[in-house]
PDB file of the backbone (N, CA, C, O) and the ligand in Angstrom, with CONECT records:
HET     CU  A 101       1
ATOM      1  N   UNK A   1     -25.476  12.904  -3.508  1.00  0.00           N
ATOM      2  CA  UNK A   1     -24.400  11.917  -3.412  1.00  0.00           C
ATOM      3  C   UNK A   1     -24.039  11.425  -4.803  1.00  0.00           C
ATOM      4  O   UNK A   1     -24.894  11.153  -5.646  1.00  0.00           O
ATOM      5  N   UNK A   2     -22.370  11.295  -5.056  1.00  0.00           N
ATOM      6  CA  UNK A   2     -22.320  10.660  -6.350  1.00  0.00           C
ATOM      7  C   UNK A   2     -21.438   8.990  -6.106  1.00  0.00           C
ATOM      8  O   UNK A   2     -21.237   8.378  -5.057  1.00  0.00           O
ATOM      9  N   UNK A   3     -21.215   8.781  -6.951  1.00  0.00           N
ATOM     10  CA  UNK A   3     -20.438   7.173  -6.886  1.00  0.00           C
ATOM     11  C   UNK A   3     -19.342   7.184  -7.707  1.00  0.00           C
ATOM     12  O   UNK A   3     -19.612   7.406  -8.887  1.00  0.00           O
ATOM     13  N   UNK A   4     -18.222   7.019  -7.451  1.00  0.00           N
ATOM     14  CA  UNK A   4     -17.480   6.932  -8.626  1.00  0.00           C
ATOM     15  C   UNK A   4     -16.394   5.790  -8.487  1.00  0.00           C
ATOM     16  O   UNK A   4     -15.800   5.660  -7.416  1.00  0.00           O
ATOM     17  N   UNK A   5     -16.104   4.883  -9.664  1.00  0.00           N
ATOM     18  CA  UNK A   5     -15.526   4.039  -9.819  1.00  0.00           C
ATOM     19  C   UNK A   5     -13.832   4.188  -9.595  1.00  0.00           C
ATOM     20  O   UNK A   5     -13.195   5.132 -10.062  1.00  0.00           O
ATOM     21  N   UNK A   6     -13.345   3.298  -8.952  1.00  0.00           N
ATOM     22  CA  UNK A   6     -11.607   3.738  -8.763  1.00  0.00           C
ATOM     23  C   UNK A   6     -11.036   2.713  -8.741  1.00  0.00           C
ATOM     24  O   UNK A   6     -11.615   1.895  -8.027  1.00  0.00           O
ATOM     25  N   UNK A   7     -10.086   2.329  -9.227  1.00  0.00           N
ATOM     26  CA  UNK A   7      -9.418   1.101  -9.354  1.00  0.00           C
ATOM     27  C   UNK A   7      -8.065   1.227  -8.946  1.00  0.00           C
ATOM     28  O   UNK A   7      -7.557   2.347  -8.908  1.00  0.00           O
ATOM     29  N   UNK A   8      -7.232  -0.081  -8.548  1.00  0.00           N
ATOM     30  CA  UNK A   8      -6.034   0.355  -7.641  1.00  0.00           C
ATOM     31  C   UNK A   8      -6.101   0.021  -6.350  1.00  0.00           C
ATOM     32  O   UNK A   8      -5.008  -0.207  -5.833  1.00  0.00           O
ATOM     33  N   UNK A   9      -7.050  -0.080  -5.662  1.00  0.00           N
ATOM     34  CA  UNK A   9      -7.422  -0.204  -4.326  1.00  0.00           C
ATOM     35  C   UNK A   9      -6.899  -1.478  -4.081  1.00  0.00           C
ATOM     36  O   UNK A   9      -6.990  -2.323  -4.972  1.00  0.00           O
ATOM     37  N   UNK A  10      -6.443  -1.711  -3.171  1.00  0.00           N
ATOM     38  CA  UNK A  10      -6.351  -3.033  -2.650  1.00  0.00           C
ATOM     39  C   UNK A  10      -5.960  -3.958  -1.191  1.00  0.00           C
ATOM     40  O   UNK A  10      -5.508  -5.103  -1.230  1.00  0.00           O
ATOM     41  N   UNK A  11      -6.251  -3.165   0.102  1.00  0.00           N
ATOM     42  CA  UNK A  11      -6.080  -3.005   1.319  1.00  0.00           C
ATOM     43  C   UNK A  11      -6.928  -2.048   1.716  1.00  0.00           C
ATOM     44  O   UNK A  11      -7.638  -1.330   1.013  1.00  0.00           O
ATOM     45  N   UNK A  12      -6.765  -2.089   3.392  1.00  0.00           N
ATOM     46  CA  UNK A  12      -7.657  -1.283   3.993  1.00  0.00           C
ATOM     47  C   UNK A  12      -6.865  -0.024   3.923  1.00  0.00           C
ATOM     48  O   UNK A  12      -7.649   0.924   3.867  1.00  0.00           O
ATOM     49  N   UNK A  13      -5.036   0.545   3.894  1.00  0.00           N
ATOM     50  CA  UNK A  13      -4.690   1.374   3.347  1.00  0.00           C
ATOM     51  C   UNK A  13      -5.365   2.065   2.328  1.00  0.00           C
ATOM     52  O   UNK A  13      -6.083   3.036   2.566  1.00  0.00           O
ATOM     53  N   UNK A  14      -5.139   1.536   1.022  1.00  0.00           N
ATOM     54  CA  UNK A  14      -5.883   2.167  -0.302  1.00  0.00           C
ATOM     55  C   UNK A  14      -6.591   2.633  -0.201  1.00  0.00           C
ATOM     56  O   UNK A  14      -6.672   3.692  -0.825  1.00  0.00           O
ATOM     57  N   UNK A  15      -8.342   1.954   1.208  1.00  0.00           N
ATOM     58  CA  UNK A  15      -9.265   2.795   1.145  1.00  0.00           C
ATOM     59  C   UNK A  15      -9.294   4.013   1.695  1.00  0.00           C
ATOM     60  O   UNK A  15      -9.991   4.926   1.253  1.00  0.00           O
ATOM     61  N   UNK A  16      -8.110   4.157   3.261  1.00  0.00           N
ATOM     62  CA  UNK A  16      -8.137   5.226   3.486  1.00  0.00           C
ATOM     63  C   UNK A  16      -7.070   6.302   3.114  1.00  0.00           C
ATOM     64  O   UNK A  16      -6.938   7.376   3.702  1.00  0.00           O
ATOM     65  N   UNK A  17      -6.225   5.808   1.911  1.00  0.00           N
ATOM     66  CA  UNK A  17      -5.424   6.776   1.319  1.00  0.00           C
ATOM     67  C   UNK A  17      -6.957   7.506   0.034  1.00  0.00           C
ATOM     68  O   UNK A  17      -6.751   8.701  -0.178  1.00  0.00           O
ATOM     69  N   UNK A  18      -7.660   7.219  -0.371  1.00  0.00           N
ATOM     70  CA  UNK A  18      -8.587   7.363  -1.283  1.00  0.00           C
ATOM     71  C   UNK A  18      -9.425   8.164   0.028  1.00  0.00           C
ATOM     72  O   UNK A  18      -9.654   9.363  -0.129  1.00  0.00           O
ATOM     73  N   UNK A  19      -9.697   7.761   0.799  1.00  0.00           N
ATOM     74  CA  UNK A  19     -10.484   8.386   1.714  1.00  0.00           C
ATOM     75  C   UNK A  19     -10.110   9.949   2.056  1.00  0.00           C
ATOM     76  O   UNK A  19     -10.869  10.914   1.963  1.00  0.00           O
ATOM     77  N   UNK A  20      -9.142   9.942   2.354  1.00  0.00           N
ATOM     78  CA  UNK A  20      -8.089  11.227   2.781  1.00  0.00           C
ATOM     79  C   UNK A  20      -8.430  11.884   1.653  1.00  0.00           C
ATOM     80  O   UNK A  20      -9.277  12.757   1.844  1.00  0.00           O
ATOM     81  N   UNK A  21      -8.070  11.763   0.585  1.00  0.00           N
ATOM     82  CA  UNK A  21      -7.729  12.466  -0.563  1.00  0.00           C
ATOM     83  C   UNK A  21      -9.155  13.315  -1.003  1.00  0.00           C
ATOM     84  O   UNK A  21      -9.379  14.472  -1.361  1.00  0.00           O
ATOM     85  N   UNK A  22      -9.878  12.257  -0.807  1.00  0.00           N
ATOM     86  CA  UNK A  22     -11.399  13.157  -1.167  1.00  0.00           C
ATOM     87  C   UNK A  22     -12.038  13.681   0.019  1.00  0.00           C
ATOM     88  O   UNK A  22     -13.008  14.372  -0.292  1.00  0.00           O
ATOM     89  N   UNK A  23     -11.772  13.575   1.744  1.00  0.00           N
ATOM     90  CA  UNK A  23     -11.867  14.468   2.477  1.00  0.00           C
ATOM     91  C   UNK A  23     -11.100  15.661   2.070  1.00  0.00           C
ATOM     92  O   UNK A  23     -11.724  16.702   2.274  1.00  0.00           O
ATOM     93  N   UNK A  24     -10.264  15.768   1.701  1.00  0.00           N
ATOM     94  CA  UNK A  24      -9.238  17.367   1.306  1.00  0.00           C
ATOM     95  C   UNK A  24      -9.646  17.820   0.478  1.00  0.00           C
ATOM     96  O   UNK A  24      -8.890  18.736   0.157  1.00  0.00           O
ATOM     97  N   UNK A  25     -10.912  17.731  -0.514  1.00  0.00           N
ATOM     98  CA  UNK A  25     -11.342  18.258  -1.210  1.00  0.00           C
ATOM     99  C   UNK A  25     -12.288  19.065  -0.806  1.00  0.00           C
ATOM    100  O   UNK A  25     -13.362  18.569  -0.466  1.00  0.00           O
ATOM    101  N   UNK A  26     -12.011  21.084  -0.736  1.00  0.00           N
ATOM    102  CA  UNK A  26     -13.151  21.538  -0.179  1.00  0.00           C
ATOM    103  C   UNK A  26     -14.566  21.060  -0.450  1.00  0.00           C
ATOM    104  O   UNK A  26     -14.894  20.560  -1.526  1.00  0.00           O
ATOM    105  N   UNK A  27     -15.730  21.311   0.998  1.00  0.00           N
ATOM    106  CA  UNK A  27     -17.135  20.962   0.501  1.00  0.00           C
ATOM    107  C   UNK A  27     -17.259  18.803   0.721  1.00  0.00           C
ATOM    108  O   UNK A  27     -18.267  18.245   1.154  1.00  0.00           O
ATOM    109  N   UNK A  28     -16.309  18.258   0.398  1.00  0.00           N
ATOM    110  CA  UNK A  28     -16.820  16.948   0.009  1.00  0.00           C
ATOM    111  C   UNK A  28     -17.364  16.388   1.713  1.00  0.00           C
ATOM    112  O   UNK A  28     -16.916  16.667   2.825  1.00  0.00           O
ATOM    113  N   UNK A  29     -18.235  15.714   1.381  1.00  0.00           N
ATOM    114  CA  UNK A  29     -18.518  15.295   2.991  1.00  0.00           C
ATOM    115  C   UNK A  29     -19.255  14.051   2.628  1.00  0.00           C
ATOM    116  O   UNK A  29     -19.777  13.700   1.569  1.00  0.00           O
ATOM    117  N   UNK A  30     -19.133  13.357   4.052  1.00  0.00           N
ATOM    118  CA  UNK A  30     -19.863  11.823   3.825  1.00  0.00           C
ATOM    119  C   UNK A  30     -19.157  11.106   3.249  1.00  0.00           C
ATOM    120  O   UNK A  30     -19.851  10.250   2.700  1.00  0.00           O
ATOM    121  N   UNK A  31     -18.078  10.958   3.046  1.00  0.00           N
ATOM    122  CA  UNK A  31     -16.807   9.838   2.123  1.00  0.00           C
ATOM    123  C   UNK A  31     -17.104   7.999   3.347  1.00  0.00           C
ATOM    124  O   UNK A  31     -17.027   7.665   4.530  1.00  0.00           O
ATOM    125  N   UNK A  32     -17.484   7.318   1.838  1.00  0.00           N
ATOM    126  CA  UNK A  32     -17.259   6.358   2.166  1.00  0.00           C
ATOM    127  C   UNK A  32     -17.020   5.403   0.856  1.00  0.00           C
ATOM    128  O   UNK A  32     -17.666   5.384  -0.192  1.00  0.00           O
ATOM    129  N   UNK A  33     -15.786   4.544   1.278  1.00  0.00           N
ATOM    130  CA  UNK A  33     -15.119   3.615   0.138  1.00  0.00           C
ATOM    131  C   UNK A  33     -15.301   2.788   0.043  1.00  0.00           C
ATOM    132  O   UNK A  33     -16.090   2.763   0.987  1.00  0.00           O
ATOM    133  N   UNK A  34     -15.317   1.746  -0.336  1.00  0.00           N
ATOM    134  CA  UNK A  34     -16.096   0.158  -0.509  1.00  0.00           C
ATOM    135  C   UNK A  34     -14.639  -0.204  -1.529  1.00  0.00           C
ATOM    136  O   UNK A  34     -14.301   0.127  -2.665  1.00  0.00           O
ATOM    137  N   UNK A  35     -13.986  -1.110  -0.371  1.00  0.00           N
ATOM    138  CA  UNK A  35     -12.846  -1.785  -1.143  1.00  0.00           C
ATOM    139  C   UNK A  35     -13.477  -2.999  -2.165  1.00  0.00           C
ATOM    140  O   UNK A  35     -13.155  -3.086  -3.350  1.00  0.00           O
ATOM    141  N   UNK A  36     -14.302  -3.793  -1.580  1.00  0.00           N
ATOM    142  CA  UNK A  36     -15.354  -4.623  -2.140  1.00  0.00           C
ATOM    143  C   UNK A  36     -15.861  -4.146  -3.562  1.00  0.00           C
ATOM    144  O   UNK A  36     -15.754  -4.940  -4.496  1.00  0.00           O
ATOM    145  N   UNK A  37     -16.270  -3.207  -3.724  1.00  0.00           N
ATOM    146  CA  UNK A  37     -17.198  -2.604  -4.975  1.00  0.00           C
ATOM    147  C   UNK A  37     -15.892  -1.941  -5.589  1.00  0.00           C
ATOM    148  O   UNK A  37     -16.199  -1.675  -6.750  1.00  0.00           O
ATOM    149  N   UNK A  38     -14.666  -1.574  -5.376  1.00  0.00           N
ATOM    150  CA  UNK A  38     -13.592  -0.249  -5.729  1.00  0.00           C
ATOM    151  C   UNK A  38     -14.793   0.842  -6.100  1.00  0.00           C
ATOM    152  O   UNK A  38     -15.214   1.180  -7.206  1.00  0.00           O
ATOM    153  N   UNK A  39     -15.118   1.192  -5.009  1.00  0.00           N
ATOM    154  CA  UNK A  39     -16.280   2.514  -5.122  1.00  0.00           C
ATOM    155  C   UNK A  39     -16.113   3.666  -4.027  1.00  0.00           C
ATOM    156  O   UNK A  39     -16.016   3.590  -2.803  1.00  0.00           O
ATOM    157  N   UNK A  40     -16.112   4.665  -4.820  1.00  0.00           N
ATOM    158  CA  UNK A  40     -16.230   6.050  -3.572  1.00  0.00           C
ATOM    159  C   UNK A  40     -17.703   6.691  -3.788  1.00  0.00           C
ATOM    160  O   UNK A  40     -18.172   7.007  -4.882  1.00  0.00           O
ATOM    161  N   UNK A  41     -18.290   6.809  -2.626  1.00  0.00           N
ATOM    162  CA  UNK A  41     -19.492   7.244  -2.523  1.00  0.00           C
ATOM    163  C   UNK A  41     -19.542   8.389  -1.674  1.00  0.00           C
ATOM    164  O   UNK A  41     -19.146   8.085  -0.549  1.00  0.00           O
ATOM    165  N   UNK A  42     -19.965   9.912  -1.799  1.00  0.00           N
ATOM    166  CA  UNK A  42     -19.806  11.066  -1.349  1.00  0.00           C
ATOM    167  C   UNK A  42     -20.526  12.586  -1.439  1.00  0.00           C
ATOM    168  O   UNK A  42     -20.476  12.932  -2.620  1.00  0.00           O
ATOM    169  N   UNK A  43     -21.110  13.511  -0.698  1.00  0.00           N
ATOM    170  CA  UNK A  43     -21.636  14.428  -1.106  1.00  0.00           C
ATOM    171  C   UNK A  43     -20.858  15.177  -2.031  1.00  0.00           C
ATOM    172  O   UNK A  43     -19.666  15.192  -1.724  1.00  0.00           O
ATOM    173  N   UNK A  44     -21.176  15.863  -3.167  1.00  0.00           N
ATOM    174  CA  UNK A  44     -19.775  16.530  -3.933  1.00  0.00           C
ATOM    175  C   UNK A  44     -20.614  17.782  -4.128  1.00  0.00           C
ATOM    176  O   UNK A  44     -21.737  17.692  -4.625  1.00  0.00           O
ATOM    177  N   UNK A  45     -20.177  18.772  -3.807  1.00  0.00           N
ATOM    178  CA  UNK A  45     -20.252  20.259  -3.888  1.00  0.00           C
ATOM    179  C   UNK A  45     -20.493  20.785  -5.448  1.00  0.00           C
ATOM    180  O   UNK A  45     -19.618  20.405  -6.225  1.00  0.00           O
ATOM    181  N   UNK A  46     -21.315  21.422  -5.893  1.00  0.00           N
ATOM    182  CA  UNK A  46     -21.483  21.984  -7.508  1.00  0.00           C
ATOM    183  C   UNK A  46     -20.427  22.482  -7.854  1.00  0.00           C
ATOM    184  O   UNK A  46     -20.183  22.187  -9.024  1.00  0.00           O
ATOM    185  N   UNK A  47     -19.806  22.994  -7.479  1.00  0.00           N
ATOM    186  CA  UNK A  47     -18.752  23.619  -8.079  1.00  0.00           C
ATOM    187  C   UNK A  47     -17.356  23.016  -7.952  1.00  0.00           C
ATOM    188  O   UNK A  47     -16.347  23.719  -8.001  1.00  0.00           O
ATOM    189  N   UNK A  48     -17.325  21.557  -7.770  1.00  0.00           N
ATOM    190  CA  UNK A  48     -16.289  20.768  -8.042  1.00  0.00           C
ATOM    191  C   UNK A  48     -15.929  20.055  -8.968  1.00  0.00           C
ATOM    192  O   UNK A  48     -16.423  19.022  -8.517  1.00  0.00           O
ATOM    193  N   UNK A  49     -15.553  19.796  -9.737  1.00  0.00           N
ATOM    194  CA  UNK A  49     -15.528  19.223 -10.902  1.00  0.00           C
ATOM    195  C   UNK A  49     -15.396  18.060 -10.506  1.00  0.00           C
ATOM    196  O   UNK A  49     -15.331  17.754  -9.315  1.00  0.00           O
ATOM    197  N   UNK A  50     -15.315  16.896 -11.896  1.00  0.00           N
ATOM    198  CA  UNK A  50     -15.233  15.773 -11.480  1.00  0.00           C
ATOM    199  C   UNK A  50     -13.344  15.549 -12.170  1.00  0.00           C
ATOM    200  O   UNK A  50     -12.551  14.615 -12.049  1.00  0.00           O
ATOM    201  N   UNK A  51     -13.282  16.355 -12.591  1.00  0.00           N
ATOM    202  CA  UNK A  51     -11.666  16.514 -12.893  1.00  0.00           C
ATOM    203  C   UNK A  51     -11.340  16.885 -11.428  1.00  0.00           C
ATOM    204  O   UNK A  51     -10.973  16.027 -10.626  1.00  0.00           O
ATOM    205  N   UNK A  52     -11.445  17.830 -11.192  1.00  0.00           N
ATOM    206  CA  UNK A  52     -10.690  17.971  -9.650  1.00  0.00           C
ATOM    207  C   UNK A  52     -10.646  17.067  -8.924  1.00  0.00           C
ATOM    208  O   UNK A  52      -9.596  16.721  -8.383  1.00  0.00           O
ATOM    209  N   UNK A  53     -12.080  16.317  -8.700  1.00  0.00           N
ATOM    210  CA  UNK A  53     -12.027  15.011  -8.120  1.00  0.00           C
ATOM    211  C   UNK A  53     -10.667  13.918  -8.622  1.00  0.00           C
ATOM    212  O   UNK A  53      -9.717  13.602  -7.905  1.00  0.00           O
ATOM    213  N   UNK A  54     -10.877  13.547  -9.833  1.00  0.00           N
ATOM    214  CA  UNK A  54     -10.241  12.265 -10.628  1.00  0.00           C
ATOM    215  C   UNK A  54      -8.067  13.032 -10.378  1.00  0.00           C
ATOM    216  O   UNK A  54      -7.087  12.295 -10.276  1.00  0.00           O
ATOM    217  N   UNK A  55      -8.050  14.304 -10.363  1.00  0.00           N
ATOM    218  CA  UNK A  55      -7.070  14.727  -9.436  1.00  0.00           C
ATOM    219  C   UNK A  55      -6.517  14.427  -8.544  1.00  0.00           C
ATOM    220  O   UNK A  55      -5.438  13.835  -8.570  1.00  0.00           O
ATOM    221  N   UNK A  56      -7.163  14.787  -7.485  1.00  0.00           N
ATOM    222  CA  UNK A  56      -6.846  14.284  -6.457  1.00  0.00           C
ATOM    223  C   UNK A  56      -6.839  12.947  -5.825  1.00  0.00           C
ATOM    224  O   UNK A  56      -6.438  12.687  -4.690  1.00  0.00           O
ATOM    225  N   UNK A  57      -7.394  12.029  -6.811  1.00  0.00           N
ATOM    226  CA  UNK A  57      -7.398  10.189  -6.604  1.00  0.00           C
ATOM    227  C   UNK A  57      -5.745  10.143  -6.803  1.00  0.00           C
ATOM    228  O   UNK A  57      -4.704  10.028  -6.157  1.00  0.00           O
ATOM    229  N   UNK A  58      -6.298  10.331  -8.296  1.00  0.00           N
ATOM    230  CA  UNK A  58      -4.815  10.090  -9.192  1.00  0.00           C
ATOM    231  C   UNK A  58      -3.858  10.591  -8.321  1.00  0.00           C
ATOM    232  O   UNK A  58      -3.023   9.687  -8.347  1.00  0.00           O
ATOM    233  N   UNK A  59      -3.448  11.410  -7.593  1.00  0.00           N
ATOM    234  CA  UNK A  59      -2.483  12.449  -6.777  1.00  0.00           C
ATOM    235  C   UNK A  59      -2.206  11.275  -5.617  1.00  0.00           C
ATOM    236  O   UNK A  59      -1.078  11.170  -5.135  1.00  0.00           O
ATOM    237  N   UNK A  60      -3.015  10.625  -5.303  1.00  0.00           N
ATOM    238  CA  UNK A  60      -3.052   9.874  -4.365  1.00  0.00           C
ATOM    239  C   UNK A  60      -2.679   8.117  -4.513  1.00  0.00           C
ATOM    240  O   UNK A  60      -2.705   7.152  -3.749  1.00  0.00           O
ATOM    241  N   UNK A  61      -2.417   8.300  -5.604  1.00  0.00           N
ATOM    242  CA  UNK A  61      -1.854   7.048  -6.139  1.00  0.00           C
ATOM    243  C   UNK A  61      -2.906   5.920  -6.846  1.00  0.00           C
ATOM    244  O   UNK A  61      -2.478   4.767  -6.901  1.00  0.00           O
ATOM    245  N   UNK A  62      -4.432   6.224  -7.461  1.00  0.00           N
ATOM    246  CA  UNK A  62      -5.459   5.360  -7.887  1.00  0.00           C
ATOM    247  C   UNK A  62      -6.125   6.113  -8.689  1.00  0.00           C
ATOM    248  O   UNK A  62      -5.902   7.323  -8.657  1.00  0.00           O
ATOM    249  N   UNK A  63      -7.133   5.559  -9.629  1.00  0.00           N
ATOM    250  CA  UNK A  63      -7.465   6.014 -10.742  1.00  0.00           C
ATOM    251  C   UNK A  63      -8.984   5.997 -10.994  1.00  0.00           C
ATOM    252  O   UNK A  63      -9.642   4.957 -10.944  1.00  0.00           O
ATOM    253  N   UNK A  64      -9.548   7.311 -11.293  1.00  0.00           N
ATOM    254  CA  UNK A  64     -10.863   7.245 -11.644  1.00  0.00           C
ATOM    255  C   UNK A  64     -11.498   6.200 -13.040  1.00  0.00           C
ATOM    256  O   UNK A  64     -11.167   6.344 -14.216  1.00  0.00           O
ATOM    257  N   UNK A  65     -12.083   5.577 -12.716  1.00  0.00           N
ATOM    258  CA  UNK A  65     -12.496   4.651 -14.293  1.00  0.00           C
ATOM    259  C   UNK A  65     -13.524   5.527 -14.488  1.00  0.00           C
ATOM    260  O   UNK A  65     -13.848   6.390 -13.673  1.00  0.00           O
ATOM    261  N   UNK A  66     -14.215   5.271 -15.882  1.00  0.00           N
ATOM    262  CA  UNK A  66     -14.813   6.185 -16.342  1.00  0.00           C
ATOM    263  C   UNK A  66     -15.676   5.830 -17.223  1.00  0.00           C
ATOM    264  O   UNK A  66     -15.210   4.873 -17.840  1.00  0.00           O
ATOM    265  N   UNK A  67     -16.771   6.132 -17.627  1.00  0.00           N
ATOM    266  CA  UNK A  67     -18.139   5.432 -18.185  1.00  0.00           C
ATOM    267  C   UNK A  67     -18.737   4.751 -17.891  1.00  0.00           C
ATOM    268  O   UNK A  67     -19.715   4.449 -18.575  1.00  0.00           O
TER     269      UNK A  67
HETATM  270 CU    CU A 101      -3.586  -0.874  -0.150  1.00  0.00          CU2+
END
């Protein structure tokens, strides 16, 4: 499981537009968002990048933070 920070969120929309976005990512499983924390927490497949990930947020209208 990884965690990654996302900012932008701000309704129960946001979480499940963020939600969607990283279900459509082959392999990802277990998605859960924490509007509370702006956190996505998720199994992520080795061979996904975390660019592909921060992709498909961004694609979705929210933004991976980073460090
Ligand atoms: Cu919203």
């Amino acid at each position: 499981m990884i965690t990654i920070k996302i900012s932008g969120m701000s309704c129960e929309h946001c979480v499940k537009r963020v939600t969607k976005a990283l279900q459509s990512l082959p392999g990802v499983k277990n998605v859960r968002v924490s509007l509370e924390r702006g956190e996505a927490t998720f199994e992520r497949p080795e061979n996904l990048s975390l660019e592909e990930i921060a992709k498909a947020i961004e694609e979705a209208g929210y933004k991976v933070v980073r460090g």
